[in-house]
N, C-alpha and C positions, 0 to 999 in steps of 0.2 A: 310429301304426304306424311301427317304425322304417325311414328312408328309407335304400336302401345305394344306393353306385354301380356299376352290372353293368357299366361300360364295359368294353373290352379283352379278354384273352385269357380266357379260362373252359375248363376239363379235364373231359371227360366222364370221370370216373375206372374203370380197369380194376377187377376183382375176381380178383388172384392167387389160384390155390390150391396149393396142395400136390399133390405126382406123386398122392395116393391119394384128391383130391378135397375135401378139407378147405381152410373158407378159409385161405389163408396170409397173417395179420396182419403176419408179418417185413415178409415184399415191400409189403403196401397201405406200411408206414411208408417202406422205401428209396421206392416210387412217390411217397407224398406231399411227404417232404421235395427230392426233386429237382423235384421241380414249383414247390414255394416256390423253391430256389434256383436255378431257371430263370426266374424272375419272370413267374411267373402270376398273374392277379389275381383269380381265385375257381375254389374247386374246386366239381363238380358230383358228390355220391355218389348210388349209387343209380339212373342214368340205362340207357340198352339200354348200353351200352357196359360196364358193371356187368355184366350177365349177370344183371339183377338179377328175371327172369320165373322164372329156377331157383332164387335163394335163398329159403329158408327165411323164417319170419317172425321168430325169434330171430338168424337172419343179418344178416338188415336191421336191426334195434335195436342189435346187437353192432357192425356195420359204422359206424352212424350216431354211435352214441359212440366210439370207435376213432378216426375220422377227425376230429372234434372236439377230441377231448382231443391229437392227434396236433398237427393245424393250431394249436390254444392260440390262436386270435384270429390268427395272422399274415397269413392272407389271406381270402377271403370263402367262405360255403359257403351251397352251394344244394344241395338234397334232392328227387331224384325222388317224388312221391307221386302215380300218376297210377291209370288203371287203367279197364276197360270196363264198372264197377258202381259206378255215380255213391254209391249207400250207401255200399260199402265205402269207398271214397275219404274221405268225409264221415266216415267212422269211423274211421278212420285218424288223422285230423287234429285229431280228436277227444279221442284218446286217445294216442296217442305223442308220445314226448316229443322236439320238436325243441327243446330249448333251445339256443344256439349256434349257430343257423343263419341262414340273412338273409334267404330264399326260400324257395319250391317253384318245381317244375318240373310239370309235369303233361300230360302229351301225351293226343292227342287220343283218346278212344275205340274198342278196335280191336276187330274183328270185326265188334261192332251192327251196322255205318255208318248210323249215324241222321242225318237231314237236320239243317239249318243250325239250326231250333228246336232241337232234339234237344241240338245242338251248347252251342245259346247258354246253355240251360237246366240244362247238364251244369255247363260252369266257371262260372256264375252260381251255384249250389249251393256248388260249391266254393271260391269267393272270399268267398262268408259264410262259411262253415265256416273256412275258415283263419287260422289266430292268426300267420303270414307272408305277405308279399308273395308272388304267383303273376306266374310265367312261365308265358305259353304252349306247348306244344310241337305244333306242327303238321309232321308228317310223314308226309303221306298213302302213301307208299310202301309203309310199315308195316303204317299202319293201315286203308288201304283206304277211306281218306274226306279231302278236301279240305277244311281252315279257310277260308271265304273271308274276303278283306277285307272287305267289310261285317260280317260277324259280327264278328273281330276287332275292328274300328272301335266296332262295339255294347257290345260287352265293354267294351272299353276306358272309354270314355262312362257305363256304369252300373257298371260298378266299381270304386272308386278305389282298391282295392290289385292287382288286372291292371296290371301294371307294364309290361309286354312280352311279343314273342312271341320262341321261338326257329323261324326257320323252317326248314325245309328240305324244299322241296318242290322245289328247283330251277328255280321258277317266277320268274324277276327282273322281269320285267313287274307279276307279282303281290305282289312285294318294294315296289316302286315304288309301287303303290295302298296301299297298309299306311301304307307313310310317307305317303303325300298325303291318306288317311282317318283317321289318329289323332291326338293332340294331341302338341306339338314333344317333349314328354321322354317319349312312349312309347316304349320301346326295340324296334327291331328287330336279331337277334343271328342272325350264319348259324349256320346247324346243317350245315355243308358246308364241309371243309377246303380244299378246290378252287375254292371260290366266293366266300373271304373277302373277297379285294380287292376284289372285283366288289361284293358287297352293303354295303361299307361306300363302296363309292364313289356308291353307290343312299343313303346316310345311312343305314348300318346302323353301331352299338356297336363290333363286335368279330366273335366267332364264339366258340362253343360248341365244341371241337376234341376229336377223336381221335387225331391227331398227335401233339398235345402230351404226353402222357404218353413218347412217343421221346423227342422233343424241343422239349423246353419253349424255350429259351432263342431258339431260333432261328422257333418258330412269335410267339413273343414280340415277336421284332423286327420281323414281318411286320405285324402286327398294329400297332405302334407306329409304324411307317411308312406306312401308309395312313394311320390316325386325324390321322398329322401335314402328313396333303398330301403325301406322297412317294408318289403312286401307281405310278409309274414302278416305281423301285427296289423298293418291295415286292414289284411283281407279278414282276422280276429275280426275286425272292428266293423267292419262294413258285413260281416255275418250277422252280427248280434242285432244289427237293423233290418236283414232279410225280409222278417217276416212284414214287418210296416211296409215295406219299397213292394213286396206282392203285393199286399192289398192295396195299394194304392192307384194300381195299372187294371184291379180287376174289373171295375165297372168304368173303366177309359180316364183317360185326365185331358182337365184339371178336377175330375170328379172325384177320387180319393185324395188327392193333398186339400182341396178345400173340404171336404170331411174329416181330414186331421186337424187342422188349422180352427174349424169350428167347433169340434172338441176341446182343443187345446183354447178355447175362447179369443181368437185369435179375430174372425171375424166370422158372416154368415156361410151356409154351406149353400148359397142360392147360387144358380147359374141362369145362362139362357138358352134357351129351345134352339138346337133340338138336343142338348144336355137336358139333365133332370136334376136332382139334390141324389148323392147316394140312397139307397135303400136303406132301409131301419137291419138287417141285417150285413150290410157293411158297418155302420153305425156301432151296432153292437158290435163285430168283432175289432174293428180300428179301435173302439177304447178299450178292447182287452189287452188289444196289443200292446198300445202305448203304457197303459197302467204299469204291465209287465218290464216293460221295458225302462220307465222313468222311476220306476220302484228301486 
């Protein structure tokens, strides 16, 4: 199986549409190509940040070639396939076609919350099944159930294409047993724009970002400045964005990065139900922010 490297920055990628709710292809290409020339080093389609529980199943095949053919090999691409029906999952992977991809993503089971077996026996299913390397996605926020490190650690130990996890439970203590429970090139990857420095100062990769679709180039450097020992200045740097990465989580995402993005005339700020478009008071403070910020 081919081995790719998830180090550094990774883009939960948006899912533009169109004012009348159709995906809008134009904007994924302007998102994607600013993302390569922001020096990102793998996109992620398909993820929450995707909006990808509203698309269609012809959305997602169309999105997954689209983004493919778009990227042409220039940077890496990882493919949400996750889901709370371990079958369907398994049949997915089965039969769609990722060619050109280097991963899955796959987050934890939501609604079930089945215990830790439950858990093991889930992405153990799915790591046979998969014809790519599996990232874990642990986000109990979401999904209403905690990865622990020993599970994780077990995965990791019985299956050798469990490559890593992305976490984001906000748990750094628990970041910290991952890395001291699994073997030296399992990857841990925050799933938290706010926590980068921190979990890569914990030996974490990178981080899985939301930001980055604003801004790539500067979530880039953040990113290249911890991995390189400049914890200092990264965390300078990844402060000075603070206040955007808040607002951006405040009325849930992908509802404030397409609120940036639609400022930034980037594309629309439409979503679909049961999202909304930000509020006119997110609205207003996002481009106080950025103003401040880009000034």
């Amino acid at each position: 199986m081919k081995k790719i490297n998830f180090h550094g920055l990774g883009v939960a990628l948006i899912t533009p549409f169109t004012e009348n709710g159709a995906v809008d292809f134009a904007a994924v290409a302007r998102v994607v190509d600013n993302l390569i020339d922001g020096g990102v080093d793998y996109i992620l389609v398909l993820g929450t940040t995707g909006e990808t529980p509203t698309l269609t199943t012809d959305e997602r095949k169309a999105l997954i070639r689209f983004v493919r053919d778009r990227v042409d090999s220039r940077v890496g691409l990882m493919v949400g396939v996750g889901g709370n029906c371990t079958r369907d999952v398994v049949a997915t992977l089965n039969t769609w076609d990722l060619s050109g991809y280097d991963a899955i993503l796959s987050v934890n089971p939501y609604y079930n919350k089945p215990n830790q077996e439950g858990l093991y026996q889930h992405f153990k299913a799915i790591a046979e099944a998969s014809p790519l390397p599996v990232m874990l996605y642990n986000i109990p926020g979401r999904t209403g159930v905690n990865m622990t490190p020993e599970t994780i650690a077990r995965l990791a130990s019985d299956c050798d294409n469990i490559i890593g996890v992305k976490e984001a439970s906000g748990n750094l203590e628990q970041m910290e047993r991952v890395k001291a429970l699994t073997p030296s090139d399992f990857l841990l990857i925050s799933g938290d724009d706010g926590l980068t420095v921190e979990v890569i100062k914990r030996g974490g990769m990178g981080v899985i970002s939301v930001l980055a679709n604003a801004y790539p180039a500067e979530t880039a450097e953040v990113v290249q400045l911890a991995l390189s020992g400049n914890l200092e200045e990264a965390t300078q740097k990844l402060n000075s964005l603070d206040g955007i990465v808040s607002a951006l989580f405040e009325e849930g995402n992908p509802v404030g990065i397409k609120t940036a993005l639609y400022l930034k005339g980037v594309c629309s700020n439409t979503m679909r139900l049961p999202l909304v478009a930000g509020s006119e008071a997110l609205q207003v403070k996002m481009k106080k922010l950025i103003d401040e910020y880009e000034k």
